[in-house]
C-alpha positions, 0 to 999 in steps of 0.5 A: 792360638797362632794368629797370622797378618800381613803388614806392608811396609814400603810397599813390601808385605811382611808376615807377623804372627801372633803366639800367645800374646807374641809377635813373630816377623818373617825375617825371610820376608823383610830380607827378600825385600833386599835380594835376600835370597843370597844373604839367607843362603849364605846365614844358613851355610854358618854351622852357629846357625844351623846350631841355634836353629836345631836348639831352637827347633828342639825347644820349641816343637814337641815333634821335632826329629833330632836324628833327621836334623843331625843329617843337615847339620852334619852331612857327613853322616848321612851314611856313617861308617860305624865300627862294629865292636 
């Protein structure tokens, strides 16, 4: 069972989610404390991140979709030219 809370620190509220006996914090919300749009649009253009977010989705969700993540990590391909045999 997924349980969500919200705690605030420095007057900034972080959201924590409970997983089997484990607590997730919301990086997205401890860094748009700091202006954090520009340093989550920058981590998510290094290609190791975009690696280790599609392992991490394929681990983690049984419904994850490996070709509709192949066309974000490789935007190439969105229309890939295939020779024909």
């Amino acid at each position: 069972m997924v349980k969500k809370r919200v705690n605030n620190v420095e007057s900034i509220s972080i959201a924590v989610v409970d997983r089997n006996h484990s607590d997730y914090i919301s990086i997205t919300d401890m860094l748009k404390a700091k202006d954090g749009n520009y340093f989550i649009e920058h981590w998510l253009r290094n290609r190791n991140t975009v690696e280790f977010l599609g392992i991490w989705e394929s681990i983690n969700n049984p419904n994850s979709n490996s070709l509709e993540f192949e066309v974000i990590k490789f935007p190439g391909l969105i229309n890939p030219i295939i020779p024909e045999p």
